[in-house]
C-alpha positions in Angstrom: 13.9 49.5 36.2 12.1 48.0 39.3 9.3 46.9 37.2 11.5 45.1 34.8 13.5 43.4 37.6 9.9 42.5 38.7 8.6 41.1 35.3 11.8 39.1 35.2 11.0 37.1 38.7 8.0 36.5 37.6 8.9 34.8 34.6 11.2 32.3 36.5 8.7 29.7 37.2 9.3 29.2 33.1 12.5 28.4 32.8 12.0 25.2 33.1 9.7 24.5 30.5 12.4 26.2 27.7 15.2 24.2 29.3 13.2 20.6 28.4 13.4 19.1 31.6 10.5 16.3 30.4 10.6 15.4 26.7 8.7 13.1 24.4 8.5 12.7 21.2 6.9 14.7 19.2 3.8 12.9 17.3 2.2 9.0 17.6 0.5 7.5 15.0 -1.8 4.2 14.9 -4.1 2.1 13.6 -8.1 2.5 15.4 -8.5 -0.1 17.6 -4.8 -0.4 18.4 -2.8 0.9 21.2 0.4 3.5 21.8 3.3 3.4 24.1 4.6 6.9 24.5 8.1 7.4 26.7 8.1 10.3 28.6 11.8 11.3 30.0 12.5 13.6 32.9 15.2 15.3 34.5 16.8 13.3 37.4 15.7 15.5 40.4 12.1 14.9 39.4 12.8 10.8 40.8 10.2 11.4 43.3 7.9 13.3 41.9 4.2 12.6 40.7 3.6 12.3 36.9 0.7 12.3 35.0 -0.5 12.2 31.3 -3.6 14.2 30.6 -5.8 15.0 27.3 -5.6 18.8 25.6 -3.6 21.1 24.0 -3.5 23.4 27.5 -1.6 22.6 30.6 -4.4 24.7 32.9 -7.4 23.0 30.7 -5.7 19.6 30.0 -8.0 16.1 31.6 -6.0 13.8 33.5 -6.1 10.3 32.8 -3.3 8.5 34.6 -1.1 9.4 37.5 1.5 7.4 39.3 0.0 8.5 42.7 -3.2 6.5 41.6 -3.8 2.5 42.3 -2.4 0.8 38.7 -4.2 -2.3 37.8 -2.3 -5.0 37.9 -3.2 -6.1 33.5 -2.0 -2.6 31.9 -2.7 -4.8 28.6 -6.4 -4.1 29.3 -6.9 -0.8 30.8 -7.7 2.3 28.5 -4.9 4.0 30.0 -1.8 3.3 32.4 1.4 4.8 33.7 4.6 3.5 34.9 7.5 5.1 36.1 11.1 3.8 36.1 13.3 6.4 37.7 16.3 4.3 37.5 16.0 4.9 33.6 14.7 8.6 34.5 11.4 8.0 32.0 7.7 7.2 32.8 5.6 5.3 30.3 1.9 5.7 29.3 -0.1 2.9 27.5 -3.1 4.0 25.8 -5.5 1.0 24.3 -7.6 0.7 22.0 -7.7 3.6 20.6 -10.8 5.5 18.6 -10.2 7.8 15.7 -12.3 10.5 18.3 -9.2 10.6 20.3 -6.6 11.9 18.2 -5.1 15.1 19.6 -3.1 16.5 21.8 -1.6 14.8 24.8 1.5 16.1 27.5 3.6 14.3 29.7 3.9 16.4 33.3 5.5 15.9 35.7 3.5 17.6 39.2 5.7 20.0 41.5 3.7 20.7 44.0 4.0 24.8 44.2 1.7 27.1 43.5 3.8 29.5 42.5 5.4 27.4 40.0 3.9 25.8 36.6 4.6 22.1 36.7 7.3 20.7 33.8 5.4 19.2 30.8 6.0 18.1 27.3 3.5 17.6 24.2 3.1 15.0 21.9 0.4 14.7 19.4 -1.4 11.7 18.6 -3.5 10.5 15.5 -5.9 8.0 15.4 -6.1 6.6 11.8 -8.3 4.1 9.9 -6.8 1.6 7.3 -4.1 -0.8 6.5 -0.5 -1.7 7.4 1.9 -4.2 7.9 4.8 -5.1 10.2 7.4 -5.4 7.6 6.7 -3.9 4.1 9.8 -6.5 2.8 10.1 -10.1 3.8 12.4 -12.0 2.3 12.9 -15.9 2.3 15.3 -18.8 0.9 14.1 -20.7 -2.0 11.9 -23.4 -0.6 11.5 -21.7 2.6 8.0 -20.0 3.9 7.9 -16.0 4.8 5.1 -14.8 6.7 3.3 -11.6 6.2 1.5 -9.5 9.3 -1.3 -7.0 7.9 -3.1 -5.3 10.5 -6.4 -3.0 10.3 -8.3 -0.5 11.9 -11.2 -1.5 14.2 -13.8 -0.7 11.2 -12.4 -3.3 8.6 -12.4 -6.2 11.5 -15.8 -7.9 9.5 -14.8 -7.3 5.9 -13.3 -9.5 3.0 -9.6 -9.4 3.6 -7.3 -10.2 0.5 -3.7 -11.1 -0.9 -3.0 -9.8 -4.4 -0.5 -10.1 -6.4 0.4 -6.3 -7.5 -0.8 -6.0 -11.4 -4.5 -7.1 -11.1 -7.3 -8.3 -9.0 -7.8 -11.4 -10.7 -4.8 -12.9 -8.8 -6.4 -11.8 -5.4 -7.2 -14.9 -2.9 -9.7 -14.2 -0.2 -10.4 -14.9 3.3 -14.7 -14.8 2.5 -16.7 -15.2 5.3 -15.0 -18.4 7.6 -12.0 -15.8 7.5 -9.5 -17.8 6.1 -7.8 -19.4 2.9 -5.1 -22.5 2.2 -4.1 -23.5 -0.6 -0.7 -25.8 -1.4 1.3 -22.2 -1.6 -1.0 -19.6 0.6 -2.3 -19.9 3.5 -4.2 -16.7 5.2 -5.9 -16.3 8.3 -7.8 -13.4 10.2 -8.2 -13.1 13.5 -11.1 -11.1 13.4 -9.2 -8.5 16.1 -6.8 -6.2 14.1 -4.3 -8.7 12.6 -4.5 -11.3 9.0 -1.7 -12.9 8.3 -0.3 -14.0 5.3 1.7 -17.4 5.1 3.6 -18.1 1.6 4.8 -21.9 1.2 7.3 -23.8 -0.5 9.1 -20.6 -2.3 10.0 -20.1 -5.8 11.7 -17.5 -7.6 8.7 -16.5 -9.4 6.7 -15.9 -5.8 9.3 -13.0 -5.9 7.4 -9.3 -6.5 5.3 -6.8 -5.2 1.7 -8.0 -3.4 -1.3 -5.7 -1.9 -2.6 -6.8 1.8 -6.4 -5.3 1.1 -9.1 -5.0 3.6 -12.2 -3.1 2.6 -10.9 -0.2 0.1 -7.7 0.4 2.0 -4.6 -1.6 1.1 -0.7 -1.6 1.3 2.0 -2.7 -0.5 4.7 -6.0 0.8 7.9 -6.1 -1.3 8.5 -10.1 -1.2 12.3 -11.3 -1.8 13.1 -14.8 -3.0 17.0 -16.0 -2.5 18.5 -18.9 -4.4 18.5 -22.2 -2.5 22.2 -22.5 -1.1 24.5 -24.9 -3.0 25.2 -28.0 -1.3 28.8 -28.2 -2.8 31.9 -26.5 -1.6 33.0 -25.6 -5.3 33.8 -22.5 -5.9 31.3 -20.1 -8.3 33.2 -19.4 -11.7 30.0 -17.7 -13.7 28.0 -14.9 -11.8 24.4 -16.0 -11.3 21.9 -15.9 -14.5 18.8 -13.7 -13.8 16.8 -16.8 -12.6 18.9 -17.7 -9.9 18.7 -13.9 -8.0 15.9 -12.2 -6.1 14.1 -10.0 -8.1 13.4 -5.9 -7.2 10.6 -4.3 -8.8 9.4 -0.5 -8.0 6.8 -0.4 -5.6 3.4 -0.9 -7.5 1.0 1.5 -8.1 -2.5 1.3 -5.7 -5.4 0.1 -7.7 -8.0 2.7 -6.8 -10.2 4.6 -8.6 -8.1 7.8 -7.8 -5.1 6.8 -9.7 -7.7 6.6 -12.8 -9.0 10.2 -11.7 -5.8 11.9 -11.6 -5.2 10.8 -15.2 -8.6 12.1 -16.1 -8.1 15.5 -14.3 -4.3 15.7 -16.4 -6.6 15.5 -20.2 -8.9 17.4 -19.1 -6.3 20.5 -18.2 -4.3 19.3 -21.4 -7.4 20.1 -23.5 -8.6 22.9 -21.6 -5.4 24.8 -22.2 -4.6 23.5 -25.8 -8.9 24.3 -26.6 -7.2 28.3 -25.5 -4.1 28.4 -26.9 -6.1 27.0 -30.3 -8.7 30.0 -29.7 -5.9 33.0 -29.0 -4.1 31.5 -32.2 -7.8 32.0 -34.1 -8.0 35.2 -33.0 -4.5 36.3 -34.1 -5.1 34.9 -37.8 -8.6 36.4 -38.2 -6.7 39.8 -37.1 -4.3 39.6 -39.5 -6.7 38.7 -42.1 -8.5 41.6 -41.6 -5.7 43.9 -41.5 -4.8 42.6 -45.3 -8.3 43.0 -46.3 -8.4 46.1 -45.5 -5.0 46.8 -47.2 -6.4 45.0 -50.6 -9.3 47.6 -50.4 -7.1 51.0 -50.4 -4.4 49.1 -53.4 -8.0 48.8 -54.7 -9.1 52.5 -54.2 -5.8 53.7 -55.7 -6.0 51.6 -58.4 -9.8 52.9 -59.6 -8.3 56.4 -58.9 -5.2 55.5 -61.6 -7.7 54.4 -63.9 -9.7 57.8 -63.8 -6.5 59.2 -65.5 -5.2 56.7 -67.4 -3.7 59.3 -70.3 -3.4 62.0 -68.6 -0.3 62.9 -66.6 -0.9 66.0 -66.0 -3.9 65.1 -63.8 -2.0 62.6 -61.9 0.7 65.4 -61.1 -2.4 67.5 -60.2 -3.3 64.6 -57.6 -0.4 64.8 -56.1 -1.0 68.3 -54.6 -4.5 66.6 -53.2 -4.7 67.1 -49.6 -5.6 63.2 -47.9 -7.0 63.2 -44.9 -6.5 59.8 -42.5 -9.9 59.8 -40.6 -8.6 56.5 -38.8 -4.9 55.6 -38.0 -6.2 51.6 -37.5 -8.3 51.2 -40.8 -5.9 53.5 -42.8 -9.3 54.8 -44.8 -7.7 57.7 -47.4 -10.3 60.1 -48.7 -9.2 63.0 -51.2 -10.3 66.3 -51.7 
């Protein structure tokens, strides 16, 4: 009993960890080159303690990379890293910039007691570095005659390749940026700013702008729902007919990415369909040749016993004599009948 009371102090130090005292949320994703603002909320009796934010998946083997006991520079924008705490709004904030794909991981907000004896409070969140293409909004939506504006952004990696605007159905409707890094045109107008952002610029709206279009940089892309209202009538008389099709926004389901992989899943899908109809077509073989042989074999003993009726076609008495023949079935399967 001692040593259980024993084990049990020990363990206080803990508690606070399974309580929550600091939370976060739970997992950050973004774009390489981009940068992360992670809230990390505390408990109020930690106002005036130090936090920190530090790199690993291990509280005693984690790196620090910010504390609020450390000189802050004065542009956060630019720094790799900073931390600022707000303990009227009992949360710190940590600002990472951007970012590589090599540092996706795990990350913990801590806040620092100061005891030995006790394990400082921390929280985990997990962040990913990825490489490809987003937007802002994935629906924009504008009045007839109006301009929307798209914002597609992209990893670090695609900032010096051909960015594009397609419509969603084909690539011969794509317009691209080429080398200068932008396009205009009386009802596009794109421009890339060569950092992580292209942006997309549709004039003078029609109904038929309204669809489904790819932002595309390199061989990533992602799709923009585009919404097109009716202009606003200028009269104050009432509407007596519900709108005709032309005069509505139109939806469409989501389109389809044109990559090669939506071509390869198809191919994969025949190629199981034939597999599996090439076995069911072989088993199928098998069972008819069975059964084939079964009635050849059949045919051969009506055969036997008819050779043996003709051997005593007159006489009777012979056939009852064959009756008291003793048969012998050397093979139950094949059914071979041999008299003696």
């Amino acid at each position: 009993m001692p040593r259980l009371s024993i084990l049990t102090l020990s363990l206080l130090p803990w508690i606070p960890v399974v309580l929550c005292w600091v939370t976060t949320v739970d997992e950050v994703s973004v774009l390489e080159g981009g940068s992360i603002t992670v809230p990390c909320r505390y408990d109020p009796k930690y106002a005036n303690h130090v936090k920190y934010w530090c790199s690993g998946s291990m509280r005693e083997f984690c790196t620090s990379l910010a504390r609020t006991d450390e000189t802050s520079s004065t542009n956060p924008s630019k720094d790799k890293v900073s931390i600022f705490d707000d303990p009227a709004q009992e949360m710190f904030t940590v600002t990472m910039n951007n970012l590589k794909e090599t540092q996706s991981g795990w990350y913990l907000c801590g806040v620092e007691l100061g005891n030995g004896w006790k394990a400082d409070d921390v929280a985990y969140t997990k962040v990913k570095v990825i490489h490809g293409v987003s937007v802002v909004n994935s629906m924009v939506s504008g009045e007839e005659g109006s301009s929307v504006t798209v914002q597609c952004l992209y990893s670090e990696r695609f900032r010096e390749s051909e960015k594009k605007w397609c419509r969603s159905g084909g690539w011969s409707s794509c317009l691209s940026t080429g080398s200068e890094g932008s396009y205009e045109d009386t009802s596009v107008a794109i421009s890339d700013d060569r950092t992580g952002t292209f942006t997309v610029t549709l004039k003078k709206l029609q109904m038929r702008d309204a669809g489904w279009y790819l932002c595309s940089a390199g061989q990533q892309q992602v799709a923009v729902q585009v919404q097109v209202r009716p202009r606003a009538s200028t009269t104050t008389e009432p509407v007596t007919s519900p709108p005709t099709p032309s005069q509505s926004a139109v939806y469409l389901p989501p389109p389809k990415p044109i990559t090669k992989e939506s071509w390869n899943s198809h191919r994969y899908m025949l190629e199981s369909i034939a597999v599996c109809s090439s076995l069911l077509l072989l088993v199928g073989l098998a069972v008819l040749a069975r059964k084939l042989w079964i009635l050849h074999k059949e045919d051969s003993e009506l055969r036997h016993f008819k050779e043996m009726k003709e051997r005593f076609p007159d006489n009777p008495s012979g056939m009852s004599d064959l009756q008291h023949v003793p048969i012998a079935f050397h093979n139950k399967a094949t059914m071979d009948v041999r008299a003696y």
